[in-house]
N, C-alpha and C positions, 0 to 999 in steps of 0.2 A: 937456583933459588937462593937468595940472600941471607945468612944465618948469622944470629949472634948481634949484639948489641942494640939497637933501635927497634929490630925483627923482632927480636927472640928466640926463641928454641922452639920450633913449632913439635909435639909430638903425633903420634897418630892417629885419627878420627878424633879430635880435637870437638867436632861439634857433637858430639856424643854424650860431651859433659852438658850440654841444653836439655840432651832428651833426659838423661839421668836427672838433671835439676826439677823439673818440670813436675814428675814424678813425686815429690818431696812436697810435704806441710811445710811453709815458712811461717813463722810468726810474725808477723809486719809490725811495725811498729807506729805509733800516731803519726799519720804523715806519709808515713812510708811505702813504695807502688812496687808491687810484685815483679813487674818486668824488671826494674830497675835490682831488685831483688838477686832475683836469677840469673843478669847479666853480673853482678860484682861475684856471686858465686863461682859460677860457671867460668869465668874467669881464673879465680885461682885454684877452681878444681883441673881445668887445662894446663896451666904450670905444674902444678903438684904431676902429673900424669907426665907431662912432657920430661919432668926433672928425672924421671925413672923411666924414661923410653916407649912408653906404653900406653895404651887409651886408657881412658878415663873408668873408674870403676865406682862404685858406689860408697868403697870407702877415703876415695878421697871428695864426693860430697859430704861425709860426715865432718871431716876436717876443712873443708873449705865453711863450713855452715858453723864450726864452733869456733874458729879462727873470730871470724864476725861476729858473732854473739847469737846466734839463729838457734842453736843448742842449749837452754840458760838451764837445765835442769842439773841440779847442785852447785852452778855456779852461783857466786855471791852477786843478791838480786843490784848491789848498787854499780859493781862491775858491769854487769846486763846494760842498767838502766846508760851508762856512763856509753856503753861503744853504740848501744843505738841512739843516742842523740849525738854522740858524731857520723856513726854511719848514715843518717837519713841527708843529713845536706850534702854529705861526699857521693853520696851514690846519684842520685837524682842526674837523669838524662845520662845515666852512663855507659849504657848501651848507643849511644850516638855519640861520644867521643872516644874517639880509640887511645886519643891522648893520656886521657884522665885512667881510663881502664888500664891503661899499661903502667900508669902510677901508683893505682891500687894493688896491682900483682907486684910491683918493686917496694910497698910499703909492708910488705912481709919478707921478712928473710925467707932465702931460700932453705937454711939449714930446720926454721921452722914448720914451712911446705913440706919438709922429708921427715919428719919428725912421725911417733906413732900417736895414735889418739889418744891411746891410757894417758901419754905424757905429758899432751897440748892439754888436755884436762884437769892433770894434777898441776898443771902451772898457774890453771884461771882457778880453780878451788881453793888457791893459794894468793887469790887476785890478780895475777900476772898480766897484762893487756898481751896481744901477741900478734898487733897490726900496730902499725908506727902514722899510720892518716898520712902520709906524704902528700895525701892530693888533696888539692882545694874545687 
């Protein structure tokens, strides 16, 4: 099986982070389609899970959901408003490009994917963005 750079790092039951997403209130935003939602989720909640060897659990949907802005409570509302009007045209169809998807899990650090929630929290209550948009 092919590992490491273009691949990725697959970890195990990978698709478990769907069922986990699924699960979840997302706040959509004007415009914005739940599928497409839960594929950029479920995406870097499969990296975060992979980066630690292990399936996916529920608290790395919290941190893949606040990464993106899906989590806004405390955070400052013009933060919020700022990553979902870029996340709605970066996500769109992005469950049908595996290109773009794999863009979106490289436009967060990986030291940020390992990171605890308290932390990713106190950096956006602080205004901090903690996705880089890489993908068009």
């Amino acid at each position: 099986m092919p590992w490491g750079g273009a691949y990725g790092t697959t970890g195990p039951d990978a698709g478990y982070a769907l069922k986990l997403v699924k699960e979840r209130m997302i706040p959509l935003a004007d415009g914005e389609d739940r599928h497409n939602a839960e594929e950029a989720i479920a995406a870097l909640v499969g990296a975060r899970a992979s980066h630690f060897g292990r399936a996916p659990t529920g608290g790395d949907v919290d941190i893949a959901m606040l990464v993106l802005g899906y989590l806004p409570d405390g955070i400052p509302g013009d933060l919020i408003d700022g990553l979902a009007a870029d996340r709605v045209p970066r996500i769109a169809n992005l469950g049908h490009d595996a290109v773009r998807e794999r863009a979106l899990v490289a436009s967060v650090p990986t030291d940020t994917l390992a990171t605890a929630f308290d932390e990713l929290q106190a950096r956006m209550l602080d205004g901090q963005r903690l996705v880089g948009w890489a993908i068009s």
